[in-house]
C-alpha positions in Angstrom: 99.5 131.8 81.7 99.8 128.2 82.1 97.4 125.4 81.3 95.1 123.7 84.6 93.2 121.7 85.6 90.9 120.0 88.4 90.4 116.6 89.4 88.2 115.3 92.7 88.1 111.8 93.9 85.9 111.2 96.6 86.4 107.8 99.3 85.2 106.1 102.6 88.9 106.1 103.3 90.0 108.8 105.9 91.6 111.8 105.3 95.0 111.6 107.0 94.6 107.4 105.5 94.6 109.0 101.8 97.3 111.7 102.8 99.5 109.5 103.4 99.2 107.3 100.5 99.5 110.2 98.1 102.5 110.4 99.5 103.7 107.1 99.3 106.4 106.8 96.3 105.6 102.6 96.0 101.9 103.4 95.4 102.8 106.0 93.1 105.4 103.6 91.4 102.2 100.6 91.3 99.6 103.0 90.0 102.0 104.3 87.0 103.1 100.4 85.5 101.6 101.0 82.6 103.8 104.2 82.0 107.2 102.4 83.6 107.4 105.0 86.2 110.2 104.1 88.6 111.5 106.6 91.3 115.4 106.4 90.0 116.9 109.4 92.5 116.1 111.2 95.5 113.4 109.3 97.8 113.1 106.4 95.8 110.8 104.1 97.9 108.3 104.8 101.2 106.9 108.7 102.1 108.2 111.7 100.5 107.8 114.7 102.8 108.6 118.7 102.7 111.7 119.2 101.2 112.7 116.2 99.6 112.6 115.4 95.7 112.1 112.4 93.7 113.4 111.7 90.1 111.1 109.6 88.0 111.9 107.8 85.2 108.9 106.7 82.6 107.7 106.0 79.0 105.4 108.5 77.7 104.4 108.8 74.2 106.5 106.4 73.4 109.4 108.4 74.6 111.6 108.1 78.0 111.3 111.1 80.3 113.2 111.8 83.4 111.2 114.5 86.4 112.2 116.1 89.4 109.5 117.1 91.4 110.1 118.4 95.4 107.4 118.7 98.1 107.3 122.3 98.4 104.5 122.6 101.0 102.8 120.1 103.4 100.9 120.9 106.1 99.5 117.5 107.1 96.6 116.1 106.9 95.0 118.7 104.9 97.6 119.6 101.8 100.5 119.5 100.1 102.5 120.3 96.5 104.8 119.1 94.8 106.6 121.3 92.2 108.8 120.3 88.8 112.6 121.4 89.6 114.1 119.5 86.6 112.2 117.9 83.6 109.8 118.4 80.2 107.7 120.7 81.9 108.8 124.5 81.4 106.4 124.7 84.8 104.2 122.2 86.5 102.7 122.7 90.1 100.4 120.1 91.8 98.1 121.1 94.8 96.5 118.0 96.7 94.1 119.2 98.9 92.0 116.8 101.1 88.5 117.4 102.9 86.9 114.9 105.3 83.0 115.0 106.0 80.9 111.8 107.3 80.9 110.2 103.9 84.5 109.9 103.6 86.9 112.1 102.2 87.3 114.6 99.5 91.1 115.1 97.5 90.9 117.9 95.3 94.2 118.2 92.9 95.0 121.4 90.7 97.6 120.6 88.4 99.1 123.9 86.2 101.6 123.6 83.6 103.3 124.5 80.9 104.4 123.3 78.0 108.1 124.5 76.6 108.3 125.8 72.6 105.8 128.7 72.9 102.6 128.8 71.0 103.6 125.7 69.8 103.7 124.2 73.4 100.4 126.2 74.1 98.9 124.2 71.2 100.0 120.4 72.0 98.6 121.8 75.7 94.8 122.5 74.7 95.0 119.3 71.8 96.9 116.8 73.7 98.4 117.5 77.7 95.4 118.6 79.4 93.8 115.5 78.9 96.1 113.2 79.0 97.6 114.3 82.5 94.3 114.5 83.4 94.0 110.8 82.7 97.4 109.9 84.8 95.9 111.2 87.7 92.5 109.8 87.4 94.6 106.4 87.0 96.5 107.1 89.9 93.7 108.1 92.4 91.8 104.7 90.8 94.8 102.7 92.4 94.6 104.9 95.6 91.2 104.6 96.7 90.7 101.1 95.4 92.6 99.8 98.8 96.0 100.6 97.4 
């Protein structure tokens, strides 16, 4: 079973205004400096949409890793995910999922994954990934919803 978990950012911006902006590769690219993240293959710059992939390059502990990820669902302006094909993950899946009400709107993520090396993997999951994934995204949707 893999690790998950939930984070919610809340906005005045609209719904199909954030949509698109998660899905902007360039405001990924800004949110992630700290990390080095640089789209290196696939759709490299603007919107990604269904279908397409994306090959990031970054620094993470300390160590330079290389992802594909592909949209593998988008019905917008309400949801999409994007799914590791190639990379450190032995699984990862993130849902984006966006609500509007009169206060703005609502972008539920639910990120599973897993970890290669077995119970060994399951381990530096619970001590060490969880959070700190958790962390890139909270980072991330920071950079979004301050005006990105």
């Amino acid at each position: 079973m893999p690790a998950s978990f939930e984070c919610v950012t809340r906005t005045t911006m609209s719904r199909a205004e954030l949509f698109h902006l998660s899905l902007s590769i360039d405001a990924h690219t800004e949110s992630m400096g700290h990390s080095k993240e640089t789209a290196v293959a696939g759709v490299t710059s603007g919107s990604i949409g269904l279908g397409e992939e994306v090959t990031w390059r970054a620094w993470h502990f300390g160590v330079p890793l290389r992802m594909t990820s592909r949209i593998t669902y988008l019905e917008a302006p309400s949801c999409f995910v994007d799914e590791q094909v190639n990379g450190p993950f032995r699984y990862f899946r993130h849902v984006h999922d966006f609500r509007e009400d009169a206060a703005g709107t609502t972008m539920t993520e639910r990120i599973e994954f897993a970890a290669p090396f077995g119970p060994l993997g399951r381990l530096v999951e619970k001590m060490v990934l969880t959070r700190y994934l958790k962390k890139l995204i909270e980072t991330r949707n920071e950079f979004l919803v301050s005006g990105a």
